[in-house]
C-alpha positions as CSV (number, residue, x, y, z in Angstrom):
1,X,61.1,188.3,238.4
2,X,64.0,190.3,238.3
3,X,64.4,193.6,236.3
4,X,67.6,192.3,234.9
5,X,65.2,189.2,233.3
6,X,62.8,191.7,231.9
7,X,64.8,193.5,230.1
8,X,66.4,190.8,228.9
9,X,63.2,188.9,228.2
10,X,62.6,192.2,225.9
11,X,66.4,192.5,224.0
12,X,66.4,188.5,223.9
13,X,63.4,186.5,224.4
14,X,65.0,183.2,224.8
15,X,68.0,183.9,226.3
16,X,65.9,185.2,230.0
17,X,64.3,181.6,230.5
18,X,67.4,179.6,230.3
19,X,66.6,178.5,233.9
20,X,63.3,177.5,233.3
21,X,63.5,174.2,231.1
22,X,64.6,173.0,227.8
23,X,60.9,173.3,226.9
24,X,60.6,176.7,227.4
25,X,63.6,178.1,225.7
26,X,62.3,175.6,222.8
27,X,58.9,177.4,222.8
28,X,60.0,180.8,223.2
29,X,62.5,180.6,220.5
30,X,59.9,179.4,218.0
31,X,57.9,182.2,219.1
32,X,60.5,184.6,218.3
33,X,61.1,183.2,214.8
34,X,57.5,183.9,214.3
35,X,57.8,187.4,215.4
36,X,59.7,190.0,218.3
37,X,56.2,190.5,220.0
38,X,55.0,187.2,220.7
39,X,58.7,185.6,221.9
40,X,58.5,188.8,224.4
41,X,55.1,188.0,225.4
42,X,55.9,184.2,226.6
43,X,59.1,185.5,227.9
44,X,57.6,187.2,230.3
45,X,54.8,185.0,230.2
46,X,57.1,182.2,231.5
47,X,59.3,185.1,233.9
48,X,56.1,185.6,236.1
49,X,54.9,182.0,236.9
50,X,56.3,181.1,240.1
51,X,59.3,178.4,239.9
């Protein structure tokens, strides 16, 4: 997890797990609609698992 991806994972949610899956970026987005917080949380949720 780079710090590039956190901070990005905190500006744009969606936009820092591009490389992890179509199903990700589908869940995180939805997230984000539902609120800033919770988008950020499986952002980085999603940033620390291992690839």
């Amino acid at each position: 997890m780079s710090l590039f991806r956190v901070i990005l994972a905190v500006i744009f949610p969606p936009l820092s797990v591009i490389g992890y899956g179509c199903g990700s970026i589908l869940i995180v987005f939805l997230l984000t609609c539902c609120g800033w917080v919770p988008g950020v949380i499986a952002a980085l949720i999603i940033l620390n698992r291992s690839k």
